[in-house]
N, CA and C atoms of all chains as a GROMACS GRO file, in nm:
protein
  591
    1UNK      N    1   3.851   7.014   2.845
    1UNK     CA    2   3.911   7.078   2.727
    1UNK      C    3   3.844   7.023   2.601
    2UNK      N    4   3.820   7.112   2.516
    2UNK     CA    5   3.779   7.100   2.372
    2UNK      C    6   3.836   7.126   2.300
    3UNK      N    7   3.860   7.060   2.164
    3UNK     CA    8   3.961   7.127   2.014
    3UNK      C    9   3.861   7.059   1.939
    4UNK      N   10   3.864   7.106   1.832
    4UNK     CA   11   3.826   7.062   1.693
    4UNK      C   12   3.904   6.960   1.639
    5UNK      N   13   3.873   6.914   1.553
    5UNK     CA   14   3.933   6.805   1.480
    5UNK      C   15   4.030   6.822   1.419
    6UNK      N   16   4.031   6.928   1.324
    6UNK     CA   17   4.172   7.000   1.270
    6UNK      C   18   4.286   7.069   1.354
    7UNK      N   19   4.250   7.125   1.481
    7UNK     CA   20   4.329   7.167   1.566
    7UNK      C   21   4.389   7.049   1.601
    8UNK      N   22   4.350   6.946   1.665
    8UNK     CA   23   4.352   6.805   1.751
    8UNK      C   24   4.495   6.763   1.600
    9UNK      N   25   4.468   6.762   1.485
    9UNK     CA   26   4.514   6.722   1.372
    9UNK      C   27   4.673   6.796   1.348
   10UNK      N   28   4.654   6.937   1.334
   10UNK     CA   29   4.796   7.027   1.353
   10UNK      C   30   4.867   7.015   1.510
   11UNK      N   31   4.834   6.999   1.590
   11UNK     CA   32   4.863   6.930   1.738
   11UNK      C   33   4.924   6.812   1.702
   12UNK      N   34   4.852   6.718   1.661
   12UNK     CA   35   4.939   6.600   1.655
   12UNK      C   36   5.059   6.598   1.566
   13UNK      N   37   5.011   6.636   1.438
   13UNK     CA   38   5.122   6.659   1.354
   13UNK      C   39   5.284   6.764   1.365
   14UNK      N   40   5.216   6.848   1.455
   14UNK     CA   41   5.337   6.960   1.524
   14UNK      C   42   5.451   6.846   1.636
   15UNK      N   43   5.412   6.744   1.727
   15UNK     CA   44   5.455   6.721   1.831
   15UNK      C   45   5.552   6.603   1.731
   16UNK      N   46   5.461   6.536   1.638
   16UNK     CA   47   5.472   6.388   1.620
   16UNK      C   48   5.639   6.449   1.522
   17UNK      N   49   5.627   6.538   1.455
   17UNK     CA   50   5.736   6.564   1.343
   17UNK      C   51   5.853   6.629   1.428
   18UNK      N   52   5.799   6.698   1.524
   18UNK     CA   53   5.928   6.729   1.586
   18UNK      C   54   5.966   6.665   1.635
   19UNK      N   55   5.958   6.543   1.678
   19UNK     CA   56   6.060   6.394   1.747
   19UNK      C   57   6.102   6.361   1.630
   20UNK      N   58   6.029   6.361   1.523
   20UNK     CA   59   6.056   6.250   1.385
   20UNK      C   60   6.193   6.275   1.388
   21UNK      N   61   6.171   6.466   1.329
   21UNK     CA   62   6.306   6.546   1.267
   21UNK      C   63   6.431   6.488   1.372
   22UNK      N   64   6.415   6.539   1.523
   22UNK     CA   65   6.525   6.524   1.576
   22UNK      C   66   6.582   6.370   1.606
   23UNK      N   67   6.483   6.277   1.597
   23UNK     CA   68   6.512   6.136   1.562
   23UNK      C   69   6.572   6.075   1.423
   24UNK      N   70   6.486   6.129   1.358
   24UNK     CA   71   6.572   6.039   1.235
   24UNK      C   72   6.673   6.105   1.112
   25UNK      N   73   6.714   6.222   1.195
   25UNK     CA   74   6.822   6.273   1.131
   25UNK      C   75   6.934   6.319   1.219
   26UNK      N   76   7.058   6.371   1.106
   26UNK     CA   77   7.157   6.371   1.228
   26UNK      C   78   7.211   6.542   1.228
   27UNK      N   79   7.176   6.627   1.129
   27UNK     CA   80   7.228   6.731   1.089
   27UNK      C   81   7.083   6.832   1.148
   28UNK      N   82   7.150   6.961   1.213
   28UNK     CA   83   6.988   7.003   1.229
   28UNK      C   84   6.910   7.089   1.129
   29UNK      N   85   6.982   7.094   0.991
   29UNK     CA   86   6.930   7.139   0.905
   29UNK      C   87   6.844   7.024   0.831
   30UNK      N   88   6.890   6.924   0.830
   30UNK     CA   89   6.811   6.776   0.794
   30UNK      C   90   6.681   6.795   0.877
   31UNK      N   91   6.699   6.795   0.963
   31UNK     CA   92   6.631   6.770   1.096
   31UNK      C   93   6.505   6.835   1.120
   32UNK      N   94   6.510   6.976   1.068
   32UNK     CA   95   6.435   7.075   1.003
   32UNK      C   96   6.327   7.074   0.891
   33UNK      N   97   6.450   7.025   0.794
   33UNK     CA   98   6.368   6.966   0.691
   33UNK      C   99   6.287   6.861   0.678
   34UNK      N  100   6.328   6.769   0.726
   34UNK     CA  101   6.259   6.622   0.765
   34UNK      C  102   6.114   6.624   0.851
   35UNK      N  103   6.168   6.731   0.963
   35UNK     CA  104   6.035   6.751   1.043
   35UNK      C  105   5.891   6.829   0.962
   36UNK      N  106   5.927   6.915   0.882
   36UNK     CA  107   5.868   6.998   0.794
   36UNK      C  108   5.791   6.934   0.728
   37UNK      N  109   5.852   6.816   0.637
   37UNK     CA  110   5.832   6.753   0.567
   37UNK      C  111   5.708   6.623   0.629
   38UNK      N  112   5.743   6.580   0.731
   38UNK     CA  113   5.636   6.510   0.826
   38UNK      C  114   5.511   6.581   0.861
   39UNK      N  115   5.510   6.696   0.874
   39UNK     CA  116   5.448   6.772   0.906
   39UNK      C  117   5.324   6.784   0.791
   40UNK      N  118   5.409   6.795   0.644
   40UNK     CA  119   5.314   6.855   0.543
   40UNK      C  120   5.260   6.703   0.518
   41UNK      N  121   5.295   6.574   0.501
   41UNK     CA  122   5.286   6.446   0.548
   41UNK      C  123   5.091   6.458   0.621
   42UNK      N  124   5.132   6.462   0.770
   42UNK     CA  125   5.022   6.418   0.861
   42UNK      C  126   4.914   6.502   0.774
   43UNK      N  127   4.927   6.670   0.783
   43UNK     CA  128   4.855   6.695   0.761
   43UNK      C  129   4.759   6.720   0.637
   44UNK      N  130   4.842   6.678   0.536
   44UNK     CA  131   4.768   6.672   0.387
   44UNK      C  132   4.700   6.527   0.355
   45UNK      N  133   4.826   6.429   0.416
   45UNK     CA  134   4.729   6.334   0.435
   45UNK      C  135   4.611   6.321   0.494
   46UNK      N  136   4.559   6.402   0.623
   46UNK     CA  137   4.425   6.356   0.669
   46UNK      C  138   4.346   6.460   0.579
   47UNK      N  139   4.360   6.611   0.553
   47UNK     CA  140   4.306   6.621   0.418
   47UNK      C  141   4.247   6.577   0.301
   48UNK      N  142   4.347   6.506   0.249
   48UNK     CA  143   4.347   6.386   0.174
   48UNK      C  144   4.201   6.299   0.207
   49UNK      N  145   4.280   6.238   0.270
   49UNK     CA  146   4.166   6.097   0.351
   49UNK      C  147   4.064   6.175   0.382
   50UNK      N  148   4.001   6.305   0.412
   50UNK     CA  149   3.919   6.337   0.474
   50UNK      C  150   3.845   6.385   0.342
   51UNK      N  151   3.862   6.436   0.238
   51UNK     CA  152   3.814   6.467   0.085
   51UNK      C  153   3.794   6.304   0.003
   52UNK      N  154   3.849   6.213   0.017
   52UNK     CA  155   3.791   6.075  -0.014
   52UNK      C  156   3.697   6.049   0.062
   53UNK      N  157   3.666   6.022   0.204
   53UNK     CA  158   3.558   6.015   0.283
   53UNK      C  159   3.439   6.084   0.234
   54UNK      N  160   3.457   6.208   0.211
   54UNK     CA  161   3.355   6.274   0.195
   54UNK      C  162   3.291   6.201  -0.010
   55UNK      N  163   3.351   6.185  -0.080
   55UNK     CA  164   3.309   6.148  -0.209
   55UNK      C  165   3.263   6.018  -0.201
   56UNK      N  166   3.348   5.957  -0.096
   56UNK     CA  167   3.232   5.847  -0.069
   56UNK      C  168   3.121   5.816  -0.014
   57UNK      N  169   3.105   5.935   0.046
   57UNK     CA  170   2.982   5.917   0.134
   57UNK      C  171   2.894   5.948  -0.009
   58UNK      N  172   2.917   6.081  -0.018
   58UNK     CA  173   2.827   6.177  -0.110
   58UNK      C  174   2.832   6.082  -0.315
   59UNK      N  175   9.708   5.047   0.725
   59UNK     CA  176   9.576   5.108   0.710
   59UNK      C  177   9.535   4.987   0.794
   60UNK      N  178   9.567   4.836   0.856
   60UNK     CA  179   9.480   4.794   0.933
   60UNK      C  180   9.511   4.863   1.080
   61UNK      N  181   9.633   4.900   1.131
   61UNK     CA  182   9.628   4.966   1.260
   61UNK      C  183   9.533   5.109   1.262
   62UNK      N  184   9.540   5.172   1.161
   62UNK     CA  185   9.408   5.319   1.176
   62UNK      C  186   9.258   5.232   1.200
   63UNK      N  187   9.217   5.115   1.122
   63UNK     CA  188   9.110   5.059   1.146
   63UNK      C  189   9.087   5.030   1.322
   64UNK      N  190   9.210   5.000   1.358
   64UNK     CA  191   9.196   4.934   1.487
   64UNK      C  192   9.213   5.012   1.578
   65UNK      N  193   9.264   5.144   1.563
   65UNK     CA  194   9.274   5.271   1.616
   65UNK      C  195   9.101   5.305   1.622
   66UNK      N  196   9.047   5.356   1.511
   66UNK     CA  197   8.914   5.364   1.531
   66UNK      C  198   8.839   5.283   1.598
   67UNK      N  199   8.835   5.178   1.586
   67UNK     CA  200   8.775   5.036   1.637
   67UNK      C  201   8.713   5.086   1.765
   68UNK      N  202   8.885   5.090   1.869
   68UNK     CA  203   8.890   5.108   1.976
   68UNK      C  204   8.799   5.222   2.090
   69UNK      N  205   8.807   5.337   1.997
   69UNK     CA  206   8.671   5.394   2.054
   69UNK      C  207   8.577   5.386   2.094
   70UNK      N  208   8.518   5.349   1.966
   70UNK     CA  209   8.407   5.268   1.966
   70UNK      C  210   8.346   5.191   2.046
   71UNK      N  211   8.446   5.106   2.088
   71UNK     CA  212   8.444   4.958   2.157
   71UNK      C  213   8.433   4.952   2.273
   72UNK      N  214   8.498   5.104   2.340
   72UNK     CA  215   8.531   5.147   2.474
   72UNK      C  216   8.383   5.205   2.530
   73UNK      N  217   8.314   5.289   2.420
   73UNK     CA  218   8.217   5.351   2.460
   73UNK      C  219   8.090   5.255   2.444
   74UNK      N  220   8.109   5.120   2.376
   74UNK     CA  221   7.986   5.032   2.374
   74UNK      C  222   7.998   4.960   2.522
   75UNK      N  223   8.126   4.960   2.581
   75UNK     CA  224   8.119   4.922   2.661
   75UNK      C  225   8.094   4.993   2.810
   76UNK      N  226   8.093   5.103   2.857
   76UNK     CA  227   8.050   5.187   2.930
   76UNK      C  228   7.932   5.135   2.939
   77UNK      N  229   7.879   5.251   3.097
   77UNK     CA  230   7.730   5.284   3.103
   77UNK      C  231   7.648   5.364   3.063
   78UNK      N  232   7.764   5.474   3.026
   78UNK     CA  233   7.698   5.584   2.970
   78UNK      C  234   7.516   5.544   2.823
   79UNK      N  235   7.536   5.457   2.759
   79UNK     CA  236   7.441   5.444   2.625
   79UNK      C  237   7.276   5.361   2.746
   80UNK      N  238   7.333   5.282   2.802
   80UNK     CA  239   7.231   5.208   2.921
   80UNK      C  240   7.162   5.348   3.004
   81UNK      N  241   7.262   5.456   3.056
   81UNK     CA  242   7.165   5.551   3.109
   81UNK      C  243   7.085   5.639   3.077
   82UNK      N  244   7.113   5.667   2.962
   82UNK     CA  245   7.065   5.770   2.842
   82UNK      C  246   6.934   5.669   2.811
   83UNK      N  247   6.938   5.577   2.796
   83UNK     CA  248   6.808   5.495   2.749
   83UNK      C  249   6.716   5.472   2.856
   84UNK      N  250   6.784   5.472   2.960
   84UNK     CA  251   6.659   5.408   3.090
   84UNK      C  252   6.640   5.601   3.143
   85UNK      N  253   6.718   5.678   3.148
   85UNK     CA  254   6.673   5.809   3.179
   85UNK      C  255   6.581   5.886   3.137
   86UNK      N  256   6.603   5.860   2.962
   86UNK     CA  257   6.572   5.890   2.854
   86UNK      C  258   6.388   5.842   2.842
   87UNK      N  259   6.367   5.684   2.905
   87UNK     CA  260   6.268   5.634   2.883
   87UNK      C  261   6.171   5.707   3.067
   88UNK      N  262   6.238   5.720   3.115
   88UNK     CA  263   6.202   5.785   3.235
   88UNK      C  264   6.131   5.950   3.239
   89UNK      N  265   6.214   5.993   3.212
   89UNK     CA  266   6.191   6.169   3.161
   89UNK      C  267   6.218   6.198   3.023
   90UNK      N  268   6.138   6.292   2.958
   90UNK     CA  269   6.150   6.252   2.818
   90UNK      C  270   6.185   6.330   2.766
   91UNK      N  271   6.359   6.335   2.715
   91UNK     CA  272   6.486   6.417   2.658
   91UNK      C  273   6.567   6.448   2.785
   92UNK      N  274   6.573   6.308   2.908
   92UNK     CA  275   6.667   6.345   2.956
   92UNK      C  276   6.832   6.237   2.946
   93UNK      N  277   6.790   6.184   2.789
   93UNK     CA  278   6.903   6.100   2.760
   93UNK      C  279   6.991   6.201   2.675
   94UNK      N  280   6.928   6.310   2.593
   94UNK     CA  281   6.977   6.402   2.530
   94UNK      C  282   7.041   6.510   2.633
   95UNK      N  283   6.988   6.545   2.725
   95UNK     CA  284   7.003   6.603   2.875
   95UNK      C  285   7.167   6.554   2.892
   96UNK      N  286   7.198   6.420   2.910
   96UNK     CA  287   7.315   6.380   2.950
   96UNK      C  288   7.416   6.377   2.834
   97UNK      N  289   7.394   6.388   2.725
   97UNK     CA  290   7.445   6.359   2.625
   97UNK      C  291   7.521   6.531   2.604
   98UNK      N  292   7.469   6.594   2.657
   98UNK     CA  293   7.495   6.736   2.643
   98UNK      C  294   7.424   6.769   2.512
   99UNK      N  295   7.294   6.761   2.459
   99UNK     CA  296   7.246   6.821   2.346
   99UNK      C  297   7.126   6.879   2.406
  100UNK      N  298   7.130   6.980   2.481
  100UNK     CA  299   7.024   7.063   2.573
  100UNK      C  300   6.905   7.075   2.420
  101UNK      N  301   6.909   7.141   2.345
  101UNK     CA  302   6.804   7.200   2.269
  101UNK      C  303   6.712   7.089   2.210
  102UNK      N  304   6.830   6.982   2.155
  102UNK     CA  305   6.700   6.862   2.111
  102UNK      C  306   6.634   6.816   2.271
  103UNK      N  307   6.711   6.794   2.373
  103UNK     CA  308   6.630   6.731   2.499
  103UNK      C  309   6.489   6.838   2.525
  104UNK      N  310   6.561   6.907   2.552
  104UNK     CA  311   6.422   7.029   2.521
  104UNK      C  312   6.282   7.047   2.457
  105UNK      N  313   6.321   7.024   2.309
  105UNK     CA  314   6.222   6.999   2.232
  105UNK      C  315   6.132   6.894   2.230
  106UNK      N  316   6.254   6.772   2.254
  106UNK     CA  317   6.158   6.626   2.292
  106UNK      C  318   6.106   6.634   2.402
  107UNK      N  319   6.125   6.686   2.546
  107UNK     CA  320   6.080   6.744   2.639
  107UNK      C  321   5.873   6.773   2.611
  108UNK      N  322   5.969   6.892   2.570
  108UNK     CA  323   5.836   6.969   2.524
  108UNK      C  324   5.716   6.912   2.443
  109UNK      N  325   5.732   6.830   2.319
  109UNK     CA  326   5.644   6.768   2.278
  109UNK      C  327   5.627   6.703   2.307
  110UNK      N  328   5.667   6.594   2.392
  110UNK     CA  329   5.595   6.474   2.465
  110UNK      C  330   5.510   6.503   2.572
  111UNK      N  331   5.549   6.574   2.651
  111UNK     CA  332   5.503   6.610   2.740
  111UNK      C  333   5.322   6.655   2.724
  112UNK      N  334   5.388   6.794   2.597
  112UNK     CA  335   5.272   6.840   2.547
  112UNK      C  336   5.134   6.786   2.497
  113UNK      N  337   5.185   6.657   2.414
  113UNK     CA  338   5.118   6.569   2.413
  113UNK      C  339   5.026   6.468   2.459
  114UNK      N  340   5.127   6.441   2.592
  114UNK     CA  341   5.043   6.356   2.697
  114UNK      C  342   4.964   6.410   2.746
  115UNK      N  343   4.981   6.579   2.792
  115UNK     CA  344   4.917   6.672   2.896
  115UNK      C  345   4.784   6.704   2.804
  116UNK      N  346   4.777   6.736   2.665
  116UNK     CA  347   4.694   6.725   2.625
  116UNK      C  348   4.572   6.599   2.577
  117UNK      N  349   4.624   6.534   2.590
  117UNK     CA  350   4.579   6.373   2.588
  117UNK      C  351   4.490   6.323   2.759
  118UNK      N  352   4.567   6.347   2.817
  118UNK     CA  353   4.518   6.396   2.946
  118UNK      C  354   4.377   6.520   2.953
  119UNK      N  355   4.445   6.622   2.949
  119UNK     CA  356   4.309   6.726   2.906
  119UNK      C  357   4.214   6.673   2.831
  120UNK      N  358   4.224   6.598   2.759
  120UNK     CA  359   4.115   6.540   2.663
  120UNK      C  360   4.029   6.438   2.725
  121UNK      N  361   4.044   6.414   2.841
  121UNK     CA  362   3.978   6.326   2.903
  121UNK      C  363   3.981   6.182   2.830
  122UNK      N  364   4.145   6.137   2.801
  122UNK     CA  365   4.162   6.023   2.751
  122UNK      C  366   4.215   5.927   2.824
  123UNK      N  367   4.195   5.806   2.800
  123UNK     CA  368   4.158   5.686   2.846
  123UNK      C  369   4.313   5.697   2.913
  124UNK      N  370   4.355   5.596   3.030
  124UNK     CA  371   4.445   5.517   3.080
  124UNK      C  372   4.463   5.409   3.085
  125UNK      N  373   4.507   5.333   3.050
  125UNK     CA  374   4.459   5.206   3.003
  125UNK      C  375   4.534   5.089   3.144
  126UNK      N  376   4.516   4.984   3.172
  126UNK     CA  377   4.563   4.939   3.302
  126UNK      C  378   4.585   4.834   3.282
  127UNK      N  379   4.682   4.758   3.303
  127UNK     CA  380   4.768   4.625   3.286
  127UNK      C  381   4.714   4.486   3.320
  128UNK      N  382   4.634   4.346   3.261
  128UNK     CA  383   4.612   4.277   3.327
  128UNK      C  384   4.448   4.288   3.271
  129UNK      N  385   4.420   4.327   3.176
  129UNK     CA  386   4.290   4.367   3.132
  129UNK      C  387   4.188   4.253   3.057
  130UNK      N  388   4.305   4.162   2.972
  130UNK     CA  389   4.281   4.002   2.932
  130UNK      C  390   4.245   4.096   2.822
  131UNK      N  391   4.226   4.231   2.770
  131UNK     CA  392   4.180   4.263   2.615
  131UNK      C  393   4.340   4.283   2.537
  132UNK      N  394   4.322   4.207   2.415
  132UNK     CA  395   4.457   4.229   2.349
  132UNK      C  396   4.484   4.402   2.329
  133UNK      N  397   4.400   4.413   2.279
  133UNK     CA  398   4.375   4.594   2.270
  133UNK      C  399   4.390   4.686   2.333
  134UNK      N  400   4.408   4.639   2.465
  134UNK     CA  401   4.397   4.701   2.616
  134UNK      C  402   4.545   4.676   2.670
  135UNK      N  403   4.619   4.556   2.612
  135UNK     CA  404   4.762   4.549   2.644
  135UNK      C  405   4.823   4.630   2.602
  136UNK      N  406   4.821   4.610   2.424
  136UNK     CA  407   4.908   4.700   2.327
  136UNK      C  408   4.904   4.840   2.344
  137UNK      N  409   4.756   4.907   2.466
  137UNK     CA  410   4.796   5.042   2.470
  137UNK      C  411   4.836   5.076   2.605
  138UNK      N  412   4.846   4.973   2.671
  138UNK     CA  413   4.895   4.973   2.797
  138UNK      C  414   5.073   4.971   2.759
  139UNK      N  415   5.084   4.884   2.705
  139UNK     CA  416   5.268   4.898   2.607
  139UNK      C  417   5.283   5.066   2.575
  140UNK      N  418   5.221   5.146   2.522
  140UNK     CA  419   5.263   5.194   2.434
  140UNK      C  420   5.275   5.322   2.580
  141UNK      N  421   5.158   5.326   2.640
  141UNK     CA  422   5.120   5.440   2.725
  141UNK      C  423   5.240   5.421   2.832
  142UNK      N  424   5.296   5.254   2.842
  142UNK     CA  425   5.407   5.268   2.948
  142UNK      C  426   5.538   5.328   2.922
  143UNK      N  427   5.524   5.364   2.760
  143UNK     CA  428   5.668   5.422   2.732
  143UNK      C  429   5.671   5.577   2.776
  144UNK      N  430   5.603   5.590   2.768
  144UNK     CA  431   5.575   5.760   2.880
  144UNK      C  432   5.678   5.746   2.981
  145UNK      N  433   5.729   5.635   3.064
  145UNK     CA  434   5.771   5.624   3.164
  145UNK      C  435   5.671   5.705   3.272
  146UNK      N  436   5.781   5.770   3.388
  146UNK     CA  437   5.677   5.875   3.475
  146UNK      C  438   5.622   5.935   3.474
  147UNK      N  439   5.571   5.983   3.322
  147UNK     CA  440   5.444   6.076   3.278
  147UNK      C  441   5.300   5.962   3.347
  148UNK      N  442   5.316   5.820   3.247
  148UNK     CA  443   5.237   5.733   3.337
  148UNK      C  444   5.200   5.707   3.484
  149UNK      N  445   5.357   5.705   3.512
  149UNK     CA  446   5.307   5.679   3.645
  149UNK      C  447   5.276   5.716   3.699
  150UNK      N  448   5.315   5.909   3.710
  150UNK     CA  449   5.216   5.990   3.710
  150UNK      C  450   5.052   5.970   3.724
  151UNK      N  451   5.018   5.951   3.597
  151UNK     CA  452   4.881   5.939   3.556
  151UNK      C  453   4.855   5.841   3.614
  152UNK      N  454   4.935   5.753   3.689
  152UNK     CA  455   4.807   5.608   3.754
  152UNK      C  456   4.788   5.660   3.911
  153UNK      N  457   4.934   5.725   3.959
  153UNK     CA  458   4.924   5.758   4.086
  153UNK      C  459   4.811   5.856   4.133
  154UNK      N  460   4.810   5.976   4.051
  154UNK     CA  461   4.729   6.066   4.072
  154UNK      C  462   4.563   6.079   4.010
  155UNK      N  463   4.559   5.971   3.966
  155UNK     CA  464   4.425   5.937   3.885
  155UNK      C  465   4.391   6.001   3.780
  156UNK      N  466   4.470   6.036   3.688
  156UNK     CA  467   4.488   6.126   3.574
  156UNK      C  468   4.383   6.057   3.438
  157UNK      N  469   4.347   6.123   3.383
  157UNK     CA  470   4.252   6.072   3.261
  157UNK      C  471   4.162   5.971   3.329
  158UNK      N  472   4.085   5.882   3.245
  158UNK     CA  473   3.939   5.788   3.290
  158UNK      C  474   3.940   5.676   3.229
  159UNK      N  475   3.881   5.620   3.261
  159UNK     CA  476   3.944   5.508   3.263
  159UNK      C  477   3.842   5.431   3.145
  160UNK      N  478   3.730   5.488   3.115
  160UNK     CA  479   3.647   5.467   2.983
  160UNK      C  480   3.622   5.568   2.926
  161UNK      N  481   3.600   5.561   2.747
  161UNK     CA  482   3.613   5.673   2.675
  161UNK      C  483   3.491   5.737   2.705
  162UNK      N  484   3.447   5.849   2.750
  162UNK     CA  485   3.330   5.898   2.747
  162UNK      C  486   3.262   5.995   2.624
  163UNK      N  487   3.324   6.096   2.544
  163UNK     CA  488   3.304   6.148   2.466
  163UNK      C  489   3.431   6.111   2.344
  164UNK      N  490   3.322   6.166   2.261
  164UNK     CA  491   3.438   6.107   2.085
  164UNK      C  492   3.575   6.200   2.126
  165UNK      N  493   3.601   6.337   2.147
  165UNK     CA  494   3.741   6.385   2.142
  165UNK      C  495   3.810   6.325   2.206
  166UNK      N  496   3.727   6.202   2.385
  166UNK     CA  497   3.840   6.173   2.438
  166UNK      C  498   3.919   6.072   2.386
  167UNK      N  499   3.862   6.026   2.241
  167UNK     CA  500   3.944   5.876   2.211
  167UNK      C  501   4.063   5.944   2.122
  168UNK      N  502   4.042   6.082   2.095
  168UNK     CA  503   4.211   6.124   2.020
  168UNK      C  504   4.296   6.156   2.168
  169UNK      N  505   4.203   6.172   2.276
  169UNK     CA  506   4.300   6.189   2.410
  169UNK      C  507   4.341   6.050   2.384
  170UNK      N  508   4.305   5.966   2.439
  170UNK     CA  509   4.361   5.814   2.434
  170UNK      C  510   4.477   5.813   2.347
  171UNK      N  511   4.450   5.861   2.211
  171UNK     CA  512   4.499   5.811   2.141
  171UNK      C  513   4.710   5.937   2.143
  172UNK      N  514   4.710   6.026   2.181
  172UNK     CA  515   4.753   6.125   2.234
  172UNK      C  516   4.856   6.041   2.298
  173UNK      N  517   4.765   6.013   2.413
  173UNK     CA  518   4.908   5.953   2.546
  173UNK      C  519   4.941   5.834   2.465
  174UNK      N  520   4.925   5.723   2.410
  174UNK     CA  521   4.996   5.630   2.372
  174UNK      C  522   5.042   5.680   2.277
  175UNK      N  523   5.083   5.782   2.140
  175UNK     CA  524   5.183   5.777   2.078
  175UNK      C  525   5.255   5.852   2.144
  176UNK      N  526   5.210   5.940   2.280
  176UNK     CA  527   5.374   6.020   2.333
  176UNK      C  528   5.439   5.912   2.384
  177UNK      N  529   5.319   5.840   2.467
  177UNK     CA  530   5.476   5.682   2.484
  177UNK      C  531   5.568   5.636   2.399
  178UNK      N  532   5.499   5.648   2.270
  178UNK     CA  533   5.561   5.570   2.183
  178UNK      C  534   5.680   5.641   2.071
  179UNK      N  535   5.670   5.788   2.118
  179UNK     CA  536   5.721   5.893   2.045
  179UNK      C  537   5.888   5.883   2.162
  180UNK      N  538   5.834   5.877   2.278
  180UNK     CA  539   5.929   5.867   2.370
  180UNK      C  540   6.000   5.740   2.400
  181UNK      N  541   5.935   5.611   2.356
  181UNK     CA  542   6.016   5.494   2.349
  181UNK      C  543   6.152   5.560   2.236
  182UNK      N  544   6.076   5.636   2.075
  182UNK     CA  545   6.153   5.649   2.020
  182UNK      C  546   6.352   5.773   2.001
  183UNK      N  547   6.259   5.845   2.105
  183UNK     CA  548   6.361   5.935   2.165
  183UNK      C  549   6.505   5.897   2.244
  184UNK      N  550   6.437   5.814   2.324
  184UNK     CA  551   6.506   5.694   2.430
  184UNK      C  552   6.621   5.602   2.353
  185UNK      N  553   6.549   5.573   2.257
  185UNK     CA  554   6.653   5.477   2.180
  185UNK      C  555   6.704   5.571   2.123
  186UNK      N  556   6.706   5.668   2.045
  186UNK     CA  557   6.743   5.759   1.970
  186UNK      C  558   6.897   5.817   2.088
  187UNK      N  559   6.875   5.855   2.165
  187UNK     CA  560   6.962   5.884   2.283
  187UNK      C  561   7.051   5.779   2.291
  188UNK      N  562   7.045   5.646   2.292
  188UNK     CA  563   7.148   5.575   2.330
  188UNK      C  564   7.214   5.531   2.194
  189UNK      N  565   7.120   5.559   2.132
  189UNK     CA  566   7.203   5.532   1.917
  189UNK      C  567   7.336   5.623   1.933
  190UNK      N  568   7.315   5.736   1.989
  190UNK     CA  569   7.377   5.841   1.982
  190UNK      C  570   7.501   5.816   2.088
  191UNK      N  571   7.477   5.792   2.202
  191UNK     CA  572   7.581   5.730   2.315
  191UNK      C  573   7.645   5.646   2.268
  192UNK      N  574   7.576   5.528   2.190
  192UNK     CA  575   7.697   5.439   2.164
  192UNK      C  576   7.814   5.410   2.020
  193UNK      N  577   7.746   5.574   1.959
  193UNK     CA  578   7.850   5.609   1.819
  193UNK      C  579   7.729   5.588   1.713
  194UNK      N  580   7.640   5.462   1.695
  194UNK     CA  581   7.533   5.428   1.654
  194UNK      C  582   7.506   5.564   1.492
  195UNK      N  583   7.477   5.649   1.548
  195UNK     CA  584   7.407   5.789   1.531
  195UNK      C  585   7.538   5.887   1.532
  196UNK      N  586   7.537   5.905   1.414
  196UNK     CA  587   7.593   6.066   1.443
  196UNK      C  588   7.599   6.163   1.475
  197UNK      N  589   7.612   6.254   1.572
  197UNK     CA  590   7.573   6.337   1.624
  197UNK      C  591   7.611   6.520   1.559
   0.00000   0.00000   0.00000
């Protein structure tokens, strides 16, 4: 099996937030939100980190 | 108002003491959302189900590492810890020779990296399950 890096990235971030949500909240509208929120988290962060990488290289 | 305190108390006290919060955690750490399973919360067990699983299986597909107990590398313990919280997803993977046992290509080190946080996603489920069994957690 093959994925890309960004796939591999929304993969992780999909699995990792949906435990978060149903872990660290107690309401499932929290739960929802929280996961969502992890979600925009993983993946803007490696965004993020991945647009600094690049200005440092360059 | 101290007998309502001690009225509540008592609940509490009854259900810390059961087995019920001990099985949810060792079940829980066994199959992953089957502490929620017992708890009667089918949809979260489900979900945690599903993403752990998903996770490992893809971590697996990725041709990522298994890491094996007894290795003398500190590095090699801590993901041997993390990969054992899988419970029988692991054991699984040692019985049947699942993933490799050195990283061979760069995607397989996000496989590696895959199965040890579903362990570790599922250590957190596990406890999460018995927070919940023993009042801990609100449900």
């Amino acid at each position: 099996m093959t994925i890309t890096h960004f796939t591999a990235v929304l993969l992780f971030a999909l699995f990792a937030s949906i435990v978060f949500g149903i872990t660290q909240r107690a309401e499932p509208k929290m739960m929802f939100r929280f996961g969502a929120f992890c979600f925009v988290l993983f993946v803007g962060g490696t965004i993020a980190a991945s647009w600094l990488m690049y200005f440092i290289k360059h | 108002m101290a007998t309502s305190a001690t009225a509540k108390a008592q609940p509490a006290r009854a259900t810390q003491s059961s087995s019920i919060p001990t099985l949810c955690l060792i079940a829980g750490w066994l199959v992953p959302g089957a502490g929620h399973f017992i708890l009667r919360k089918p949809i979260r067990g489900a979900l945690l189900f599903l993403s752990i699983v998903a996770m490992f299986t893809i971590g697996i597909a990725l041709e990522g590492k298994i890491y094996q107990p007894n290795t003398g590398d500190l590095l090699d313990i801590l993901g041997f810890v993390g990969q054992l919280g899988a419970g029988l997803l692991y054991a699984c993977a040692r019985l049947f020779d699942w993933g490799h046992p050195t990283v061979l290509v760069a995607v397989a080190d996000y496989g590696t990296k895959f199965i040890v946080v579903a362990g570790l996603l599922n250590i957190v489920a596990a406890v999460d399950a018995h927070s919940l069994a023993n009042g801990r957690k609100a449900s």
